[in-house]
N, C-alpha and C positions, 0 to 999 in steps of 0.2 A: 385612181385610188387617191383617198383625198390627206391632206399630209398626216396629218393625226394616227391614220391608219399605218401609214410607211412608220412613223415614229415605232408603235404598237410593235408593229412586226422587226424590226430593227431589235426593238429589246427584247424580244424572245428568244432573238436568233444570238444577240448576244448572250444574253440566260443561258441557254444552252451550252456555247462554247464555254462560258466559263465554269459551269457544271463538268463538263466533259475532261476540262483540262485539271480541276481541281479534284476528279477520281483517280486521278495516275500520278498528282504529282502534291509535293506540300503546297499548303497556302502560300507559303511565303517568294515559293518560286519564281521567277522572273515571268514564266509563262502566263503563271494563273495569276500573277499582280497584274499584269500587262493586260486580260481579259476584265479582272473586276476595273480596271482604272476606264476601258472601253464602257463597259455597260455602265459605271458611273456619268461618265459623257452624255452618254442618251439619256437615261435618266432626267439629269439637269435638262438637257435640250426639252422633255417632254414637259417637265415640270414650269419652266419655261414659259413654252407655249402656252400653257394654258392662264400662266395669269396675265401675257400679254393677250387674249380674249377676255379675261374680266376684266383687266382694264381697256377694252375696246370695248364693252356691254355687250358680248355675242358668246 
């Protein structure tokens, strides 16, 4: 699987959990902060990646 992909699927998977955890509890929660602050991570990392490829012209 080539990285981009793993990125892809990494943030859905955190999507998810922080969906899941933000149905049962407040936003403000330590749980569901702890989750958005995760899929903000990836987030960045994807966004990231991709302008280290336009600055690489691929």
């Amino acid at each position: 699987m080539n990285k981009i992909r793993e990125i892809e699927l990494q943030i859905q998977e955190l999507r998810a959990k922080l969906y899941k955890a933000a149905e049962r509890k407040s936003f403000t929660d330590p749980t569901v902060v702890a989750a958005s602050q995760e899929l903000d991570e990836m987030l960045l990392k994807y966004e990231l990646f991709f302008k280290s490829k336009i600055r690489e012209g691929k």
